[in-house]
VOGU-3710 file (C-alpha; in Angstrom, 3 decimals, decimal comma):
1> xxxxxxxxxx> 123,707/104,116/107,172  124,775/105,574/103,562  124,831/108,999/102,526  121,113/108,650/100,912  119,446/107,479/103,413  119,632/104,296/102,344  120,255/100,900/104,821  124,055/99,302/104,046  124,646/95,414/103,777  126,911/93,397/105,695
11> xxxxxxxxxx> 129,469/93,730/103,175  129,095/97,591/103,352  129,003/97,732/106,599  132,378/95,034/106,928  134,044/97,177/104,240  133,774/100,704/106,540  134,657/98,291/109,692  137,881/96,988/107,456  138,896/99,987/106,487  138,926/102,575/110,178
21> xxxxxxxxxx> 140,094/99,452/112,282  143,263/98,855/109,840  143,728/102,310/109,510  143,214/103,809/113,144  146,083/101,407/114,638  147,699/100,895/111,042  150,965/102,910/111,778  151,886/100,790/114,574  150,412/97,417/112,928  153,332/98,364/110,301
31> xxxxxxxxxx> 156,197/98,697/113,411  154,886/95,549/114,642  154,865/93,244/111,398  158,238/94,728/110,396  160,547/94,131/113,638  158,904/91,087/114,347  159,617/90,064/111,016  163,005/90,895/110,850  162,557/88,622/114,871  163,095/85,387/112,741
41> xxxxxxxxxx> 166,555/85,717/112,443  167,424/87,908/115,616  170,173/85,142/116,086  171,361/85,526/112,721  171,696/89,464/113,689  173,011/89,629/116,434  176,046/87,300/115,160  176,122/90,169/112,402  176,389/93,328/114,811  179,387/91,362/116,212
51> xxxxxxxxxx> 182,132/91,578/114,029  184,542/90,493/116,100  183,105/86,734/115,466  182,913/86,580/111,972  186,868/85,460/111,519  186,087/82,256/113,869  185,489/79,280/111,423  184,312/76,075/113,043  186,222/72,933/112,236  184,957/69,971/114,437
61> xxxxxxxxxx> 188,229/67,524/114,063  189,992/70,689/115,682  187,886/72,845/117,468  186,242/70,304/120,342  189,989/69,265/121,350  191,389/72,630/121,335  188,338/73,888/123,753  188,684/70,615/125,901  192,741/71,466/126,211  191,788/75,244/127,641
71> xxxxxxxxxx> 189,117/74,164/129,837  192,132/71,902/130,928  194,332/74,604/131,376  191,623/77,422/132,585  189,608/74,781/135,371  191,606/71,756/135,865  189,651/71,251/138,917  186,090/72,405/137,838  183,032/70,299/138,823  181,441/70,596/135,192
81> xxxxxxxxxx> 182,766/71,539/132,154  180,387/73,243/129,193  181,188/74,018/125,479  179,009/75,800/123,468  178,992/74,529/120,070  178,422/76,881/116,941  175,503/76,198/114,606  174,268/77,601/111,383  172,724/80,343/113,404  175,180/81,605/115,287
91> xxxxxxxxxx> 178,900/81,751/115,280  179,826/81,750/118,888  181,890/78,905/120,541  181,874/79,487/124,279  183,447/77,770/127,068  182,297/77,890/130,827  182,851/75,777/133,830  181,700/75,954/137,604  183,829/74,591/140,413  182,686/72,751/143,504
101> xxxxxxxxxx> 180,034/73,833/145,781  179,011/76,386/142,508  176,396/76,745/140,720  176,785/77,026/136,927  176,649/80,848/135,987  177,575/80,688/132,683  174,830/83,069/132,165  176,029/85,293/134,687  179,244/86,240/133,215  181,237/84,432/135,887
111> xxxxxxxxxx> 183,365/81,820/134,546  182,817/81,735/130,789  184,677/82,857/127,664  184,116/83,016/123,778  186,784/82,103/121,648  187,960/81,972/118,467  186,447/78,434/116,999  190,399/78,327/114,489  193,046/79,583/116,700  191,329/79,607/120,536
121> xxxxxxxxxx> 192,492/83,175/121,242  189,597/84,690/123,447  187,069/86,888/122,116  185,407/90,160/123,198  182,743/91,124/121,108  180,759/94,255/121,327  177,952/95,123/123,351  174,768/95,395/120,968  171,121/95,412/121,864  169,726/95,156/118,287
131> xxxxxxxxxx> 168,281/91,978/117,798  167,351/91,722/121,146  165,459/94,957/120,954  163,659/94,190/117,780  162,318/90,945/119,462  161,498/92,945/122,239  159,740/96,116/120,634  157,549/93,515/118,588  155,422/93,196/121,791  156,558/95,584/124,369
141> xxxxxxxxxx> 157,478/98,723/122,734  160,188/100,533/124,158  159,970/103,853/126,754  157,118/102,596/128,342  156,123/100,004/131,468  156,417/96,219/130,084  152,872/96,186/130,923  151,676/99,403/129,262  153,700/98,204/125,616  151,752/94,790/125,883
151> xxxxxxxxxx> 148,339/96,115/126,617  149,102/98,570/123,885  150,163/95,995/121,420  147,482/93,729/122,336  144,734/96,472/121,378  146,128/96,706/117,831  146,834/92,966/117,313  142,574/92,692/118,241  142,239/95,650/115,606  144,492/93,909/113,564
161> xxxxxxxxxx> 142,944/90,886/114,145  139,172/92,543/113,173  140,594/93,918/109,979  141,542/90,646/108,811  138,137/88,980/109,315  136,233/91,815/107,583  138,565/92,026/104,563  137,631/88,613/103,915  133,740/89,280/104,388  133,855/92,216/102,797
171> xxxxxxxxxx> 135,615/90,922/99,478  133,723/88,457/98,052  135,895/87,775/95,057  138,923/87,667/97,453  140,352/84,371/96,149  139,524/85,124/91,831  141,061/88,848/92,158  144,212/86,773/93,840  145,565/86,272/90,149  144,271/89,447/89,091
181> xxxxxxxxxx> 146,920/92,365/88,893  146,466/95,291/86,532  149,231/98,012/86,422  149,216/101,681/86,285  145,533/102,017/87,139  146,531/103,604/89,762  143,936/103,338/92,720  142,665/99,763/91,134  146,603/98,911/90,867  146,622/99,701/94,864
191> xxxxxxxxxx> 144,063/97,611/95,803  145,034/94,591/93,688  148,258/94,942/95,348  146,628/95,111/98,569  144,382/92,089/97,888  147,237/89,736/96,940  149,442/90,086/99,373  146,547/89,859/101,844  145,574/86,262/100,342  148,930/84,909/99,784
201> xxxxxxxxxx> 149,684/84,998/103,276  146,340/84,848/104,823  146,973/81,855/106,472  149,961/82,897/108,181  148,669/86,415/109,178  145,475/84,992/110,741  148,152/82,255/112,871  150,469/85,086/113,893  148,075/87,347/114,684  145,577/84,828/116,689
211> xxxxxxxxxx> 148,725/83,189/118,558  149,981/86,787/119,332  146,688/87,578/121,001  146,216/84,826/123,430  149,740/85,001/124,060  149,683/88,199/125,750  146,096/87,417/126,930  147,831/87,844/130,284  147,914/91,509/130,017  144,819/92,078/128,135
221> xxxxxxxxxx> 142,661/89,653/130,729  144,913/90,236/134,080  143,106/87,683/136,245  144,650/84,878/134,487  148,258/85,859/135,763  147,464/85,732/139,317  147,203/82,670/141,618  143,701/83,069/142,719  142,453/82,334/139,747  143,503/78,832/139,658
231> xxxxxxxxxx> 145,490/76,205/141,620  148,148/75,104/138,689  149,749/78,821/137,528  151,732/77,493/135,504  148,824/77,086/132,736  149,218/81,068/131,541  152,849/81,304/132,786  154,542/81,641/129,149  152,628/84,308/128,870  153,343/86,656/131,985
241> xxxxxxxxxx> 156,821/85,470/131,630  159,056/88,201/130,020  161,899/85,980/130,410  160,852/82,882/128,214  161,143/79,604/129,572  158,633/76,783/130,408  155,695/77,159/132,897  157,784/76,541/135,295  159,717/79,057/134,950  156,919/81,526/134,887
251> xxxxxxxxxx> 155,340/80,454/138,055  158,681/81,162/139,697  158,679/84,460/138,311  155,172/84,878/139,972  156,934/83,978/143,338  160,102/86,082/142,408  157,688/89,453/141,630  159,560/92,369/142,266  161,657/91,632/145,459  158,508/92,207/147,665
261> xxxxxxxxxx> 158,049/90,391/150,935  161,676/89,642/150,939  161,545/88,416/154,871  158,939/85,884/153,970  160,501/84,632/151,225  163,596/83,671/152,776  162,077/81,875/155,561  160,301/80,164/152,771  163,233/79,371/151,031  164,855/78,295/154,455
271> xxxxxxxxxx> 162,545/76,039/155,848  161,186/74,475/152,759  157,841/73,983/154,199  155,828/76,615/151,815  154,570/74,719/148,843  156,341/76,887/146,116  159,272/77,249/148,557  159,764/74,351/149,047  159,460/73,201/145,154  162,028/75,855/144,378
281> xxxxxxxxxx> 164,039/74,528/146,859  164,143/71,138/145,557  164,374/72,358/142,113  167,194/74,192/142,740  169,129/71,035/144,169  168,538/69,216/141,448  169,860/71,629/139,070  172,486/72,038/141,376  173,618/68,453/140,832  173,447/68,568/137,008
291> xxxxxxxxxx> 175,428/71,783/135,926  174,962/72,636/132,255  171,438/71,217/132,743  169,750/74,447/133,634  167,379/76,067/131,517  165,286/79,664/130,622  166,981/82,921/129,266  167,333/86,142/130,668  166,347/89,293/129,442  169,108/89,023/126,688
301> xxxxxxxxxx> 169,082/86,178/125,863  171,544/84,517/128,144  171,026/81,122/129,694  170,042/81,329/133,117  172,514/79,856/135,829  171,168/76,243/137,041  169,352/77,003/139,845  170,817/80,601/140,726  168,765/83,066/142,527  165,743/80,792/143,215
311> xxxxxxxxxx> 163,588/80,533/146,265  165,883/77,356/147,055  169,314/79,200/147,098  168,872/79,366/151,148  168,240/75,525/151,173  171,258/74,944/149,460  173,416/77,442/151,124  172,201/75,757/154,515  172,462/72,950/154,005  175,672/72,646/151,564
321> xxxxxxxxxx> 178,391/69,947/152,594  181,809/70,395/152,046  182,824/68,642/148,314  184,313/65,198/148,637  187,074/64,722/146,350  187,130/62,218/143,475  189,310/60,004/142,142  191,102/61,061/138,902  190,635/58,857/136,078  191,854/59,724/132,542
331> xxxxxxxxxx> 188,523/60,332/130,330  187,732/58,671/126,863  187,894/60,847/123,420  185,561/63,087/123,369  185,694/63,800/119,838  184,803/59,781/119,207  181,430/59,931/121,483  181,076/63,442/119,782  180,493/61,332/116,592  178,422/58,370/118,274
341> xxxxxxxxxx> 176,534/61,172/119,738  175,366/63,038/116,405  174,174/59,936/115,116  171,035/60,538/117,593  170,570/64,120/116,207  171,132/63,740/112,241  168,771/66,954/112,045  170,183/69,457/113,995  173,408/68,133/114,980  175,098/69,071/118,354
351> xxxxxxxxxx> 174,732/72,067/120,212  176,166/71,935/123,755  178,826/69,517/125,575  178,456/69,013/129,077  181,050/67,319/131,398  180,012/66,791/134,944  182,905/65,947/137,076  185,693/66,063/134,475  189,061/63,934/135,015  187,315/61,727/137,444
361> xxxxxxxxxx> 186,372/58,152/137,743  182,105/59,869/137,663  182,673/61,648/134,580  180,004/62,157/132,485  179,518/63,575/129,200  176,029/65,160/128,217  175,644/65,890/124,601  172,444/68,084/124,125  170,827/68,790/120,681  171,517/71,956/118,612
371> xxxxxxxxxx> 167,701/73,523/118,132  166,349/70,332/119,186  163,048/68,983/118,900  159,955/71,663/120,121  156,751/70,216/121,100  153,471/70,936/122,887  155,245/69,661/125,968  155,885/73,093/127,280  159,746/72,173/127,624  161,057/74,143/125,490
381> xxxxxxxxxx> 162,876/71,367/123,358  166,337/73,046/122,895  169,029/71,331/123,787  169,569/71,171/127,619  165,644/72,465/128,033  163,993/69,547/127,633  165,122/68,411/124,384  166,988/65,540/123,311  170,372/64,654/125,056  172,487/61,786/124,989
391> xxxxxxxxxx> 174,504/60,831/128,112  178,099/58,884/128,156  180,167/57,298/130,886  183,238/59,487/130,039  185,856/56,890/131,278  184,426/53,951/129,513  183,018/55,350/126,717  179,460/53,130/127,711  176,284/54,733/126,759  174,355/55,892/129,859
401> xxxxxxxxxx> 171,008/56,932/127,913  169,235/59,055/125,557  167,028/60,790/127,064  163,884/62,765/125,243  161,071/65,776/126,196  158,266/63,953/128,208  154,889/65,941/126,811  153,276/64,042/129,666  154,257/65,884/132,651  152,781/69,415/131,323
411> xxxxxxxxxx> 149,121/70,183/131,851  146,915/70,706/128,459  146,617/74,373/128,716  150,470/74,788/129,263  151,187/72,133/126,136  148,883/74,764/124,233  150,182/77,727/124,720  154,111/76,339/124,381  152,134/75,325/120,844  151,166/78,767/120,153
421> xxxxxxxxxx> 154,607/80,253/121,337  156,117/77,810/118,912  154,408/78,415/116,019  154,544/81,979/116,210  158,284/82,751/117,130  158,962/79,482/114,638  161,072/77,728/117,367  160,822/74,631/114,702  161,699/76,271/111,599  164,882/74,470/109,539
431> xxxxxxxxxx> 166,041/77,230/106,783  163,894/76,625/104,539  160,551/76,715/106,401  162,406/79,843/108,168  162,905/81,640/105,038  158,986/80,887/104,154  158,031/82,263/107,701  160,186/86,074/106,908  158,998/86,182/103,451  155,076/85,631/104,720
441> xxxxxxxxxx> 155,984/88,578/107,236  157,307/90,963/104,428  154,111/89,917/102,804  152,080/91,015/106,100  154,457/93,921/106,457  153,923/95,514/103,110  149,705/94,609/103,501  149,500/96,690/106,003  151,393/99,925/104,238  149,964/99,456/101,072
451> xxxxxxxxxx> 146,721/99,388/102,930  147,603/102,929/104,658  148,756/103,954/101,336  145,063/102,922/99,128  143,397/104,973/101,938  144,915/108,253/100,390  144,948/107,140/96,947  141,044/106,267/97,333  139,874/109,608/98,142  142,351/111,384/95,447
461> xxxxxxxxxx> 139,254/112,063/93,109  137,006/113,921/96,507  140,738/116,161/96,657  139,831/117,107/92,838  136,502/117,640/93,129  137,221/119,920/96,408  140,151/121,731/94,673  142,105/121,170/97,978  143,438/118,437/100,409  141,181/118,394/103,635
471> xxxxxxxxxx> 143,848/118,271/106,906  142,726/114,668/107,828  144,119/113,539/104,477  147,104/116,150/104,567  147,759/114,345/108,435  147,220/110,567/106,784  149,743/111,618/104,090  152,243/112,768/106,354  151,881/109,947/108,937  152,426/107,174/106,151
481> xxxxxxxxxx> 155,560/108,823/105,328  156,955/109,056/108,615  155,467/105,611/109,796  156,654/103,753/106,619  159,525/105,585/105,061  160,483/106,534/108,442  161,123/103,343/110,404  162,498/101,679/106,906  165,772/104,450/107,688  165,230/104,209/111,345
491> xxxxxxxxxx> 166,462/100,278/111,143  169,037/100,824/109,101  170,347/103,708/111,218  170,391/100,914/113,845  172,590/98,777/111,756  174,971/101,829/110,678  175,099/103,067/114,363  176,366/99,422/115,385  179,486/100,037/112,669  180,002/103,381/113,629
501> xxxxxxxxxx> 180,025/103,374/117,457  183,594/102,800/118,850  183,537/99,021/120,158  184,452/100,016/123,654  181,892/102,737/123,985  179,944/102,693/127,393  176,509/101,822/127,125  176,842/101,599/122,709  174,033/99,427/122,890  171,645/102,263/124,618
511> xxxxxxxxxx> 173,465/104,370/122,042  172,323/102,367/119,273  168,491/102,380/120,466  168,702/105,804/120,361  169,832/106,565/117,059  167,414/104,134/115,836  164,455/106,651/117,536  166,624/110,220/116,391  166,234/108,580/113,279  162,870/108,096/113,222
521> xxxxxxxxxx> 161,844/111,377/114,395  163,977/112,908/111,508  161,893/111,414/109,016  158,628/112,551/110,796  160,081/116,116/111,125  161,317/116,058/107,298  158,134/114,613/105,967  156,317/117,602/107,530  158,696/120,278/106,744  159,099/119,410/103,145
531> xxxxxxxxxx> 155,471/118,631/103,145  154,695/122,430/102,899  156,716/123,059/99,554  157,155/119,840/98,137  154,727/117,304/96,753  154,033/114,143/98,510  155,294/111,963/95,948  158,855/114,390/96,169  158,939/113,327/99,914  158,326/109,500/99,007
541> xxxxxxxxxx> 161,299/109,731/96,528  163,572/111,665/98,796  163,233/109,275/101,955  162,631/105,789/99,389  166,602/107,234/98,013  167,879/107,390/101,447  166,442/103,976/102,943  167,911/102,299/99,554  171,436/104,145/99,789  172,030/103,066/103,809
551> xxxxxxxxxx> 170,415/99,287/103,268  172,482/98,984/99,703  176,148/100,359/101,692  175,383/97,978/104,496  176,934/94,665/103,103  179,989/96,779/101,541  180,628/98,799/105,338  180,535/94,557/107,430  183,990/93,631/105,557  185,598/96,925/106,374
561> xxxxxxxxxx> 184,873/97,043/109,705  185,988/94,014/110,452  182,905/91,414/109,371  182,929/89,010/106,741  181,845/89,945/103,003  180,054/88,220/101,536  182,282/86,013/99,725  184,026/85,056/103,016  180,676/84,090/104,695  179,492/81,623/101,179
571> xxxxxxxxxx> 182,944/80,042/101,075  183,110/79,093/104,944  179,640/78,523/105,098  178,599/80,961/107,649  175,131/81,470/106,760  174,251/83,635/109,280  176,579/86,345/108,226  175,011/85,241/104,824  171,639/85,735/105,285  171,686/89,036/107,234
581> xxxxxxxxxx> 173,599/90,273/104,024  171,298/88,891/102,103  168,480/90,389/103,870  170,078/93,922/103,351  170,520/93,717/100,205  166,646/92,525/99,470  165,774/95,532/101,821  167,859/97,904/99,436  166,132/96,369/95,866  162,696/97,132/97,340
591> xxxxxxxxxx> 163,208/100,338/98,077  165,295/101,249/94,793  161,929/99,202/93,327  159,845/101,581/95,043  162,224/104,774/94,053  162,282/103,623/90,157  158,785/103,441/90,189  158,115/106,765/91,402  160,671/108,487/89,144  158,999/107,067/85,944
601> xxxxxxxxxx> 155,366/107,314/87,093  154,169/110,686/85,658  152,907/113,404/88,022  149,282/113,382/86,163  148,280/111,808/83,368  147,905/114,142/80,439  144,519/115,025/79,941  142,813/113,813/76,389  142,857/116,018/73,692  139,292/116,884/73,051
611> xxxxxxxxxx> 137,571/115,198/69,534  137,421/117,461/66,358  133,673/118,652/65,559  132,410/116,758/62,586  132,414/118,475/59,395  128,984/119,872/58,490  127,234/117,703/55,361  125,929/119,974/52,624  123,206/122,001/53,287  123,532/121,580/57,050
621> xxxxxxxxxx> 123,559/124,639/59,322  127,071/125,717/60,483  127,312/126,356/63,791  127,244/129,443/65,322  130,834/131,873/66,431  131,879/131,844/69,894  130,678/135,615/69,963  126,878/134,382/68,636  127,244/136,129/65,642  126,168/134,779/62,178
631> xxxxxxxxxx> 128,484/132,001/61,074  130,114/132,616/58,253  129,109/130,797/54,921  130,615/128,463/53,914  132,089/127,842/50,333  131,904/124,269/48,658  132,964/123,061/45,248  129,995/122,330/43,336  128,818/118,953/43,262  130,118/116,733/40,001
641> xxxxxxxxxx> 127,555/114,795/38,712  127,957/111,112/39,223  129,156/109,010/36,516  126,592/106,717/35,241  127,409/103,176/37,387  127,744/99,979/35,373  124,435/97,376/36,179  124,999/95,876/39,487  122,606/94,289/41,937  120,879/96,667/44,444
651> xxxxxxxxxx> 122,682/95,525/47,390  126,553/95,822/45,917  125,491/99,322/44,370  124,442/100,200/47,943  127,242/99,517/49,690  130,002/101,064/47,023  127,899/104,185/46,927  130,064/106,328/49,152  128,039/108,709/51,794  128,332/112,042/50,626
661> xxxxxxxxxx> 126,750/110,372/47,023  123,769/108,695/48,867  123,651/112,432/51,389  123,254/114,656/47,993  120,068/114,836/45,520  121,216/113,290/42,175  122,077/115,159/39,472  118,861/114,316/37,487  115,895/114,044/38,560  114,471/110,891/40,272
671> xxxxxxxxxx> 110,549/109,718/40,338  110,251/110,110/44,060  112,208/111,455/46,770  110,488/112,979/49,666  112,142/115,794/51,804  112,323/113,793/54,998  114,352/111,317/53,023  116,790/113,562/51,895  117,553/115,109/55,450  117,548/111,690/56,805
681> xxxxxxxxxx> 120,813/109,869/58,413  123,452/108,771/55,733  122,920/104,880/57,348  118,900/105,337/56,777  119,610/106,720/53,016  121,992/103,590/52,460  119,109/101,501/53,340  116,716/102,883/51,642  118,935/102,925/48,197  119,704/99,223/48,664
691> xxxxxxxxxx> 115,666/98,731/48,862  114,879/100,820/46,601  115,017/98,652/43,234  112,756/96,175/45,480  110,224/99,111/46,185  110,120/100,393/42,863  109,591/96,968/40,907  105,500/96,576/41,390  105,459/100,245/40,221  107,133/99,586/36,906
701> xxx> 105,379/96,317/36,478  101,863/98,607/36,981  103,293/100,957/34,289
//
């Protein structure tokens, strides 16, 4: 209901709905679209917060031998041999092996090793939780219960998800004000702003927000994650599952929960008899027999050991024989199937060797695909996971197979939601189609604030008519600085704090978390101190300077702490390094953008000078003094009679007759001119003098 009385339309009603559901939840909206933004290339940063990588430069001819020669020397006798290739996204060449009667825990950080792709030395990079905790405070939040952050962010994705829908209703020329931007009209400027960036995108913003919804439906509708609701709980797995990973995955998790029931489980495990047991069980043999073959991540990112820690450990500790030794047999060049091998994969190249029983007459050589190939299978699709591998006979060089991800062994619900997962984390993405994913989340990103932003621009003309700011608008202003402005510095305190931290600090990467929050809460504290004696628009500037100065330094501090520049990173082609420079630097000409704008935008505009009085015609009545006294008289030349005009026709005469002429009584005297003529408008008297030789013509023929 309005003001008046009167009922609102739907539009009226959508546009009240649009504006308290994006604003309510906006703050956080903002968090959300900005770290999972800068989620797209959380591989690209966390090669970047490792210096200690940036000097290894992959040359295939060279590298693969070199790593095969120190697995050589490091696990003659290993069972499997694995080499983690680098890739555009990430720098890292690792090496890990198992030996007999092992499982694979190259995830564990048993036997594996990074090293130096040029010269094989071993590397130690630094601990760093940055990329993984921008990934992970995109949907959980951080200081609270995993649950707790997703339920939270679920509640303002729906908000999010309401404002969206209602913009669109309530903006009915939505797509024709797309092309429509006008400058400096200030609140009109705002929502222009607003309104493009809202339609460019649209598409994406209603994908990522509608995948993000049902994929932590699992928190906001609980009964889906639990057993009872269904036989196959796999279907919702992918969602429950904070580890990533297929269904399957997931539904071990379920059977994993929090080390409760431990007594049962074992049996379980033991006996094999128990449905899931006895699945993990078997699962966990067959990964047992493939090392290198194991899939899912952990929490940060690292593979999961084949097998390792699963309801079937028991089974296979039980029921482990003793290894049989194998005949040695020298193996084929690996570097020559390495070629055949990329010939299957001309997209995304190599990412992973695997050698199962190296140096004897069963080798085998697994060569898994780099990103790989990610479909509604619910596999995954990188290499390893149910992607694309190609297997060799090591010793003769004889191609085994090529093996592909079968979409037909996942249920439909499962293929949908890996769908979903896949489109919004952009598992598929090439570089290209990448870059268009980030840019359409800066787009979303700076939606939201400018939306935050209109809301106090908007009600700028109540503020004047009030002659003060109300303390909801005062709390809005303050809040959008420290929200906005506030996380901007907060992630690039992140970044500095990675630089600045000695590399073989205890717990840096908890150090670097919090820095990232002291940060934050600086900016909240200074946007309310200085909010007392300095103008909002002084705050924006001050914080807008700092953000730019700290994102600007950022790709000048990498090369002297030991990262590449960015001259290093073009000419070796280490585009990860690249783009996270890149990326920086963008960051930095926004907010200088943003500063330059605000230093040249004047405080007010200057109000209009007001319009000079006209000048009184003759005989009119001057006006009065300001104290109501007389006015004073006025002294005029006296009027020069006209010159006698030349014959011209009525209508020229008319219009060269200036106004004062046709305003004053001629100097002689004319036939007729009645008093309400002569007081009338100049424009009437111009009329009536270019009639006038009409009028008068009957009375002159009557004469």
């Amino acid at each position: 209901m309005r003001p008046d009385g009167k009922p609102e339309g739907p539009r009226q009603s959508m546009s009240w709905l649009h504006t308290y559901s994006g604003l309510l939840l906006g703050w956080l909206l903002f968090a959300i679209f900005f770290t999972g933004t800068l989620s797209y290339f959380r591989t690209e940063v966390n090669d970047w917060m490792r210096p200690e990588l940036h000097q290894s430069v992959y040359r295939e001819e060279h590298s693969v031998p070199m790593a095969l020669a120190l697995l050589q020397e490091r696990a003659p006798d290993a069972s499997s041999w694995t080499i983690g290739l680098p890739s555009p996204r990430s720098l890292a060449m690792s090496l890990s092996w198992s030996n007999a009667g092992q499982a694979n825990n190259q995830g564990r950080g048993g036997n594996r090793l990074i090293i130096d792709a040029a010269t094989g030395e071993e590397l130690k990079p630094r601990e760093t939780r940055a990329s993984g905790f921008f990934y992970r405070f995109h949907f959980e939040l951080h200081g609270v219960t995993r649950t707790q952050g997703r339920l939270i962010v679920g509640i303002a994705t729906l908000f999010m998800f309401v404002a969206i829908i209602s913009g669109v209703i309530t903006h009915k020329k939505i797509f024709t004000d797309f092309f429509t931007f006008r400058p400096k009209k200030g609140q009109r400027s705002w929502l222009d702003a607003h309104n493009a960036t809202a339609v460019l995108a649209l598409p994406f913003h209603i994908m990522i927000t509608f995948s993000g919804l049902l994929l932590i439906a699992g928190t906001l509708l609980p009964s889906w994650g639990y057993p009872g609701f269904g036989r196959d709980v796999n279907y919702f797995s992918s969602s429950n599952n904070a580890r990533g990973g297929g269904g399957e995955r997931g539904a071990m998790q379920q059977g994993r929960g929090g080390q409760q029931q431990q007594g049962q489980r074992q049996e379980r495990a033991g006996a094999g008899t128990n449905e899931r047991g006895g699945s993990f069980a078997a699962e966990g043999q067959g990964r047992a027999q493939q090392p290198g073959q194991g899939g899912g991540r952990g929490n940060e990112g690292r593979p999961f050991a084949g097998g390792e820690g699963r309801g079937g450990q028991g089974a296979r500790e039980a029921n482990a024989a003793p290894p049989v030794p194998l005949e040695k047999a020298p193996m084929v060049s690996i570097s020559r199937l390495l070629t055949e091998a990329s010939q299957q994969f001309p997209t995304y190249g190599i990412g992973s060797i695997t050698i199962n029983n190296p140096g004897t007459v069963q080798a085998v050589a697994v060569f898994s695909e780099g990103q790989g190939d990610t479909d509604v299978a619910g596999g995954g699709g990188r290499g390893g996971r149910g992607g694309k591998a190609v297997r060799f006979n090591a010793v003769s060089g004889e191609l085994i197979e090529v093996t592909k991800a079968n979409p037909s062994t996942a249920s439909f619900i499962s293929r949908t939601s890996s769908l979903l997962r896949t489109l919004h984390e952009g598992r598929f993405a090439g570089p290209v189609f990448r870059w268009l994913l980030f840019l359409s989340g800066v787009l979303g990103t700076f939606m939201a604030a400018s939306g935050m932003v209109l809301w106090v621009v908007k009600r700028m003309p109540e503020r004047r008519k009030l002659g003060r700011t109300p303390i909801s608008h005062r709390l809005v202003e303050i809040l959008n600085i420290a929200a906005i402005a506030g996380l901007c510095i907060a992630i690039a305190t992140l970044f500095w704090m990675n630089r600045l931290l000695p590399a073989d600090m205890q717990g840096r990467g908890d150090w670097e978390i919090d820095g990232f929050f002291i940060a934050w809460l600086a900016s909240a504290v200074h946007a309310l101190v200085f909010s007392l004696f300095c103008t909002q628009r002084t705050v924006w500037m001050q914080q807008m300077a700092v953000a730019a100065l700290m994102y600007a330094l950022l790709p000048i501090l990498n090369p002297l702490t030991g990262g590449a520049s960015l001259l290093h990173s073009l000419w070796y082609g280490q585009w990860s390094i690249l783009y996270v420079d890149l990326i920086l630097l963008g960051m930095a000409s926004m907010h200088g953008a943003i500063l330059w704008w605000l230093l040249r935008k004047p405080v007010q505009a200057p109000a209009k000078a007001p319009r000079k009085a006209p000048k009184a015609a003759p005989g009119d009545n001057a006006p009065a003094g300001a104290d109501g006294s007389a006015p004073a008289p006025v002294r005029r030349k006296p009027p020069k009679a006209p010159p006698i005009p030349a014959p011209v026709p009525a209508l020229a005469q008319a219009e060269d007759q200036p106004p004062e002429a046709a305003r004053r009584k001629p100097a002689k005297a004319q036939p007729s001119a009645s008093a309400e003529t002569e007081r009338a408008p100049a424009g009437g008297l111009l009329a009536a003098g270019a009639l006038a030789p009409v009028l008068q013509a009957p009375l002159e023929n009557d004469s």
